[in-house]
N, C-alpha and C positions, 0 to 999 in steps of 0.2 A: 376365425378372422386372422388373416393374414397380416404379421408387423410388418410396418412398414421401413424398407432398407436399402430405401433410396434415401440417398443425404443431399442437404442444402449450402450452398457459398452462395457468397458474392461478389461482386466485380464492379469496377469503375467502367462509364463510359472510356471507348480507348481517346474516343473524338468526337466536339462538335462538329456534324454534318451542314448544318444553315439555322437561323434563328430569323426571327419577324424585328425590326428594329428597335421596339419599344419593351425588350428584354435584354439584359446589361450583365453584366462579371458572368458570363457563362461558364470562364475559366474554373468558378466555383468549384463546379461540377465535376472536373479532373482531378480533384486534390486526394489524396488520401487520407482519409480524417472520420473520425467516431459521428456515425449517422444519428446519435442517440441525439433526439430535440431538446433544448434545454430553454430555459428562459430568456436568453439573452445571447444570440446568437450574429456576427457580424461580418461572416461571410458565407455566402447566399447568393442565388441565382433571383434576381430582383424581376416579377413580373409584371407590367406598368397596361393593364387591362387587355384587351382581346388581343393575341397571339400564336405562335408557335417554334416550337425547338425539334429537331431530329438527332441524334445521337445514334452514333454504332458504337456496339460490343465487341466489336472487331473480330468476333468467328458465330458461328450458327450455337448456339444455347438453345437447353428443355424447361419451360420456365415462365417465369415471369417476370416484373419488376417492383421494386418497392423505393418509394417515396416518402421521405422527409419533410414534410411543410411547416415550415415554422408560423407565420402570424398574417393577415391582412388588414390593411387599413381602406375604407372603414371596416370595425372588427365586423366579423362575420365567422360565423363555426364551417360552413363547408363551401367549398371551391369546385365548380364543376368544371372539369377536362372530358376531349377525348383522346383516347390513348390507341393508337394504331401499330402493330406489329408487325416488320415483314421480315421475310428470308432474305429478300431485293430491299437496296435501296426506295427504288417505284413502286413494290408493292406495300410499305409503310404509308405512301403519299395516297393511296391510289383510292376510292370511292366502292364502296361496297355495290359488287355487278359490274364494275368498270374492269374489262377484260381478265376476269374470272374472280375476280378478287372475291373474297366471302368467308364466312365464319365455320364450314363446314370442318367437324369433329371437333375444335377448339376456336376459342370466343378470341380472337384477335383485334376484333374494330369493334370497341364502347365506349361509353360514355358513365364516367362516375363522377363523383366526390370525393376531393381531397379533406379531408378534416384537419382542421390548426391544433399546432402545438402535437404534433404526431405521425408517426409511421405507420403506412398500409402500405400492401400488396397489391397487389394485379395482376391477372393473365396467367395463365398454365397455355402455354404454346412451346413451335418451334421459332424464333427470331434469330436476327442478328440486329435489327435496325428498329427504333423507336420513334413516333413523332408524337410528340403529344400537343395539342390545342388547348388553349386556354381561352372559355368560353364567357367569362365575367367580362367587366369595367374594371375589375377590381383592384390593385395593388397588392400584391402579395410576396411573401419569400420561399424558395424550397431553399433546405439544405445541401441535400443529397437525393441524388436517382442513383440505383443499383440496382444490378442485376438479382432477382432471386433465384435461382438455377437448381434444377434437381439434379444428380448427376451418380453413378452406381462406380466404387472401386470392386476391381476384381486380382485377383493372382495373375499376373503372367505369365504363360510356357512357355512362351514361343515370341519370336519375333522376327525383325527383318533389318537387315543392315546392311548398303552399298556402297561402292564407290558411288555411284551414280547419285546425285544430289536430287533428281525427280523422280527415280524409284523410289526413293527415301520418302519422296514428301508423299507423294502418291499412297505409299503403304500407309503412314500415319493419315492420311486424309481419310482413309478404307475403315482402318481401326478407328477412329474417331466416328465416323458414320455407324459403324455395324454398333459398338458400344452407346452411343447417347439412345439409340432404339431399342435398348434394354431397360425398360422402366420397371415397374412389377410381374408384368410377361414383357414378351417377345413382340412390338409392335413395328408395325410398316413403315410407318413414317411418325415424325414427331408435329409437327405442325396437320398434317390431312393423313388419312387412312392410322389413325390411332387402335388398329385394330388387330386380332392375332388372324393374318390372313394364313394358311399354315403352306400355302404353296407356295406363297412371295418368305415367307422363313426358310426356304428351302439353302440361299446362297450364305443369310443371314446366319443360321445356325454350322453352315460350312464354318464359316470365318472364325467363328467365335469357340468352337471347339478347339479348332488350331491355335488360337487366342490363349484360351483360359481354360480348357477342358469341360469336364461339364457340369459346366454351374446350372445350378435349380432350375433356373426361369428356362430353360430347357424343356426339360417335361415335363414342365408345370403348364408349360405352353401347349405342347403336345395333350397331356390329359382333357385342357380344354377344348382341346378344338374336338377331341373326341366328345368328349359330352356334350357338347354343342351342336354336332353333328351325329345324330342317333346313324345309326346302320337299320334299313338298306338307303343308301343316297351317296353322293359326293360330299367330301370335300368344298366347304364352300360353293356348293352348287356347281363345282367344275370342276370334271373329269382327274383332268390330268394335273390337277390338285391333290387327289389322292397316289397318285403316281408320286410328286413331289414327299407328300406325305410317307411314303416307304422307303423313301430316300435317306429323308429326316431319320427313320429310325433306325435305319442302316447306319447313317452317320453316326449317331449317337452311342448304337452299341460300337459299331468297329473304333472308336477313339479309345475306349476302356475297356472292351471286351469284357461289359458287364449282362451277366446272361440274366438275372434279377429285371434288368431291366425291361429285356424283349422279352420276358416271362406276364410282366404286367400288361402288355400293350399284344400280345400275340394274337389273343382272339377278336380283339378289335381287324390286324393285320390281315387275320385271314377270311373274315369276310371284304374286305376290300379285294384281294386275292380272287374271292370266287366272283366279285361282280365284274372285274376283267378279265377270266375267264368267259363268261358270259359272251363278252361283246367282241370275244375273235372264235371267228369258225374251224372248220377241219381243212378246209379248201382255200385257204387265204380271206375268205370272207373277215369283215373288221365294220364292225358301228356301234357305236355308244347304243343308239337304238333297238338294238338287240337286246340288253339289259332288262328284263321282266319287269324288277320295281325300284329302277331307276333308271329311265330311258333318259336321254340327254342327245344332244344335236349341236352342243358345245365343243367345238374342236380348239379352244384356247389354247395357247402356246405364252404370246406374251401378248401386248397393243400394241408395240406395231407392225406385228405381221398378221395384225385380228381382220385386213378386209380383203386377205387374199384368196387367192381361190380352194375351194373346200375340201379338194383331193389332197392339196399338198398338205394343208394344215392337217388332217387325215393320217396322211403318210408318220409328221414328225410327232403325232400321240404317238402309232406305232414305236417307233426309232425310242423314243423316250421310255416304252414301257418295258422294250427289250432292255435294253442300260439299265431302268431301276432293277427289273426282276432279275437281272442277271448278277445284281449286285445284292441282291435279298437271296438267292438262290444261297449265295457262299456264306449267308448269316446262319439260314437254317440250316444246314449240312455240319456249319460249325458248332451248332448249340443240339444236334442229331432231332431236330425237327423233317415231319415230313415235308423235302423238298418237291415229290412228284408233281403237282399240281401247277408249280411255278416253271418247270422244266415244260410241261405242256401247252403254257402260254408263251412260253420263248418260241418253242417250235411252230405253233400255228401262227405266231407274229413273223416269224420268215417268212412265211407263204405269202404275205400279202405281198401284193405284187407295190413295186416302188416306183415313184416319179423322180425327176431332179431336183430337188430342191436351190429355189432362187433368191432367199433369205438366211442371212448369216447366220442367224442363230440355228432355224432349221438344217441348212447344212451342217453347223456343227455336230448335233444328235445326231444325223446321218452317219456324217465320219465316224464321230464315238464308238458306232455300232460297226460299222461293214468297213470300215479306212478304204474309201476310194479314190480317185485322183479328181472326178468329178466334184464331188460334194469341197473337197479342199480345196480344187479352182474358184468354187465361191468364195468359199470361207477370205479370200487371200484376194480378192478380185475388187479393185478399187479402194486398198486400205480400207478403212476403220469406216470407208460408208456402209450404213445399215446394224452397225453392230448397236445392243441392245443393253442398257447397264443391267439389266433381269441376270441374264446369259450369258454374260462376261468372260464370265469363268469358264463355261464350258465354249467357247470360242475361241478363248484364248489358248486353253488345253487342247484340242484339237489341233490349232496348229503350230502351238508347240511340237505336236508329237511327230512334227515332220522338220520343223525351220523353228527353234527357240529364239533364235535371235530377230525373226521375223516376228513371233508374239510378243516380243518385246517390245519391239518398233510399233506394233499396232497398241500397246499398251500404254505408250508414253504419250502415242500422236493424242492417243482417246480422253483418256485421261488429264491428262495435261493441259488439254483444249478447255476443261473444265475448270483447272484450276489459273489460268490464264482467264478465266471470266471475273476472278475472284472465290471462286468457291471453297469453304472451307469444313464442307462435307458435299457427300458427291447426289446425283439428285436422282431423281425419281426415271427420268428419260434422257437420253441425250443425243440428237441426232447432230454430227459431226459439221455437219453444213450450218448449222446455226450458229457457228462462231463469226461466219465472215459479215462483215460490216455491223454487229453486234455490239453491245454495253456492257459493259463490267456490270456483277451485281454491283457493287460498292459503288459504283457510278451514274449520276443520270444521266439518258442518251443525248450525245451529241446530235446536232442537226446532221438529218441524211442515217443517223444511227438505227434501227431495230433494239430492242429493247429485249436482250435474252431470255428475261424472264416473262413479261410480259405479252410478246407476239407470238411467243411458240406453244408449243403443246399439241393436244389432239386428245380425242376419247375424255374419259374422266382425268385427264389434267390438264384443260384448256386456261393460257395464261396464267395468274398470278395463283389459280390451285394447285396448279405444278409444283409438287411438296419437289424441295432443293436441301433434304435431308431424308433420304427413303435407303431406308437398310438393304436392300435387296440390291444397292448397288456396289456391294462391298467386297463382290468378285476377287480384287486386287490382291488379297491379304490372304485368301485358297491359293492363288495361283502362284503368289512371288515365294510364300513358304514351300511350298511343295518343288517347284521349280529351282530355286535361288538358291536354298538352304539346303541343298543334299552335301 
C-alpha cells in the first residue's frame, strides 16, 4: 500500500458571489477564525429556510469543502443541502445534463446532510466556485465553509523569470496547472479525465521534469500504464500513444541520464519498437493495420484535428514517429543498446510519401522532422488560429526555430486570451475565437454574451465537461525554460 503524500490546507472563501435574501451576515464567511464548533457560537452565516449562497475560492483547487454548522431551530440533527461545484461561475449554477454539466470521474452535484454542532467534508473534485442550496424551512447557523484542498510540495530546479509581467504570469499559470495534476500518479485533469492517460502525460511530464526532476509519480505513472496495458496492444488503445509513451521515457532518462531506469522499462520499449516496425513497409507503405496482433485504424493526433481527412492524420503518426525514434535512437546508442531496429523505422518512415499538412499542430511534427518553409507557412498562418493546448509546445518550438519572437507573440496572444477569461489554470482545449464576445469564468454572461465555458467544446468536452484544469496544457513551462533561460 502506497502512503499517502498528498497534503491538505485550507482556505477562506475570497468572496461572496450572490446569496437568496432570507440568508444574512454572509460576511461571516470571510473572517478568519478557528472553524472548530463550540457551544455558543455568535458569528455565523444565519440561514432563514429554503435558499442559496455561491462563493469563489478565487483560483481552481483539487478538493473539496468542509462545513461548520453550528445549531438549528427547531432542533433537528441533520440539514439537507445540495452542494454544486464548478471550474465556471455557470457551471456551479448549472443542472445536471444542462450543456454538459455532469458528475463524470468526480461527484460534483449532490445532495447531503449537514449535522449540528459539527464539521464535515465534501467533494474530492477540481473547483473554484461553490453554490450550495439549502433545502429545509429550517433556521439554521454555519460557522465557516473552507476549502478542503489536497495539494503535493515538490523541490524546485528550475524556473522562469521576466521582464515581461504576462510571460511571468502565464509560466506560473502552466506550473500551477501541470503540478495540481500531480495527485498519487500522473492524472489528466483534476475535475474530468482523473486518469493516467499516458499519451496526454506526454507534455505533462515535459514540464515537470524541467520543474522538479524526477520525482516518483513519474514512473510510477509509467509502470502503470505498462501493467495496465499488457503487450501486444497500444497504449490506451491508441497508436500514437505509444509513440508518446517513448517519448516519456526518453524524457525521463535524458533529465538524469539514469540508465537503471530504461533498464526497467526496456523490454516493455522494445516491443512497442517491434509493433511500429510492423506497421511501416520497405516501400514507403505505412498502416496501423499491418500490425498482426494489434491492428488499429486510429490515426489520433489530438480532438481537434480528429475529423480531418485520414491521409494527413496518416501522414502526422509518420512525422511523430520519426521525432520519437530519432529521439530514442540517441538513448540506446547512449546506454550501447541495440539501436538497428529503430534506425530501420526511421528509414522506411522517410519513404512514406507526404502531404501538406493544414493543421497547426500537424504542421509542427512535420517541421520538427524535414524544417520546410511549407509546413511553417502554416504553423505561422493566421496567429494562434487552430493551435492546440495538447501541442503547444511542439508548435511553439517549431517556430521558435525560425522567428522566437514570433512564438512568443503567438504565446502570449494564446495564452493570455485564456487568462483574460479569468482562468487560473489553463484548460483542456482552447480555440482562440472563443474569446470574442465571450464571459469571464468568474462572471455570468452578459446579455448578447456566449458563455466560455458553457457553449464551447466538441468531442468528449462538450460544455461544462470541458475540464478548465487539464495538465496536458502546460506547454508554456517546456517552452519558456528551454527558450528563455539559456
Amino acid at each position: 500500500m502506497k502512503i499517502e503524500k498528498r497534503k491538505i490546507r485550507y482556505r477562506l472563501p475570497t468572496r461572496v458571489v450572490a446569496h437568496s435574501d432570507n440568508i444574512e451576515n454572509v460576511e461571516a464567511l470571510l473572517v478568519d477564525k478557528n472553524p472548530q464548533i463550540g457551544l455558543y457560537e455568535n458569528d455565523c452565516l444565519h440561514i432563514k429556510g429554503k435558499g442559496y449562497i455561491i462563493l469563489d475560492f478565487g483560483e481552481e483547487l483539487a478538493g473539496g469543502i468542509s462545513i461548520s454548522t453550528y445549531i438549528a431551530w427547531p432542533e433537528t440533527k441533520l440539514f439537507p443541502v445540495r452542494i454544486r461545484f464548478g471550474e465556471s461561475l455557470t457551471e456551479c449554477c448549472a443542472e445536471l445534463g444542462e450543456k454538459g454539466a455532469c458528475n463524470d470521474h468526480a461527484i460534483r452535484d449532490m445532495e447531503v446532510a449537514l449535522p449540528f454542532l459539527s464539521t464535515q467534508s465534501y467533494g474530492d473534485t477540481g473547483f473554484r466556485f461553490v453554490r450550495i442550496d439549502f433545502l429545509s424551512e429550517l433556521r439554521y447557523d454555519i460557522k465557516a465553509i473552507l476549502t478542503k484542498e489536497w495539494y503535493r510540495e515538490f523541490e524546485q530546479k528550475a524556473s522562469f523569470k521576466s521582464e515581461d509581467p504576462l510571460l511571468n504570469k502565464i509560466f506560473e499559470c502552466s506550473k500551477r496547472t501541470v503540478t495540481l495534476n500531480v495527485q498519487n500518479n500522473i492524472w489528466d485533469g483534476i475535475k474530468r479525465d482523473r486518469l493516467v492517460w499516458i499519451g496526454d502525460m506526454e507534455p505533462e511530464v515535459h514540464a515537470l521534469l524541467h520543474l522538479y526532476g524526477d520525482i516518483e509519480e513519474i514512473e510510477q505513472s509509467i509502470a502503470y500504464a505498462e501493467a495496465t496495458n499488457p503487450m501486444p496492444g497500444w497504449m490506451n488503445g491508441i497508436p500514437s500513444y505509444s509513440l508518446w509513451y517513448l517519448l516519456i521515457c526518453f524524457d525521463r532518462y535524458d533529465n538524469s541520464k539514469d540508465g537503471e531506469f530504461a533498464k526497467r522499462h526496456v523490454d516493455y520499449m522494445n516491443k512497442v519498437i517491434a509493433q511500429f516496425d510492423e506497421a511501416f513497409g520497405d516501400n514507403g507503405e505505412f498502416s496501423y493495420e499491418r500490425v498482426k496482433n494489434a491492428p488499429s485504424n486510429f490515426y489520433f493526433i489530438d480532438w481537434p484535428s480528429n475529423d480531418i481527412e485520414e491521409n494527413e492524420k496518416k501522414n502526422a503518426n509518420v512525422n511523430l514517429a520519426i521525432y520519437v525514434l530519432k529521439h530514442l535512437e540517441k538513448m540506446y546508442e547512449e546506454l550501447g543498446y541495440d539501436a538497428s531496429q529503430i534506425k530501420g523505422i526511421i528509414a522506411k518512415a522517410f519513404k512514406v510519401k507526404q502531404v501538406t499538412p493544414t493543421y497547426k499542430q500537424f504542421a509542427a511534427l512535420h517541421y520538427l522532422v524535414h524544417k520546410d518553409d511549407a509546413s511553417y507557412d502554416v504553423l505561422v498562418k493566421d496567429g494562434t488560429k487552430g493551435m492546440s493546448t495538447f501541442l503547444s509546445y511542439y508548435t511553439l518550438t517549431a517556430v521558435a526555430d525560425k522567428d522566437l519572437p514570433k512564438a512568443i507573440e503567438m504565446l502570449k496572444e494564446y495564452y493570455g486570451a485564456m487568462l483574460d477569461k479569468g482562468a487560473t489554470t489553463f484548460w483542456e482545449d482552447f480555440n482562440i475565437e472563443w474569446a470574442k464576445g465571450s464571459s469571464r469564468i468568474d462572471e455570468f454572461p452578459k446579455e448578447g454574451e456566449k458563455d466560455i465555458h458553457g457553449d464551447f467544446g466538441a468531442y468528449c468536452y462538450v460544455g461544462f465537461r470541458h475540464s478548465l484544469c487539464h495538465g496536458w496544457s502546460s506547454g508554456p513551462v517546456s517552452f519558456l525554460i528551454e527558450q528563455l533561460n539559456k
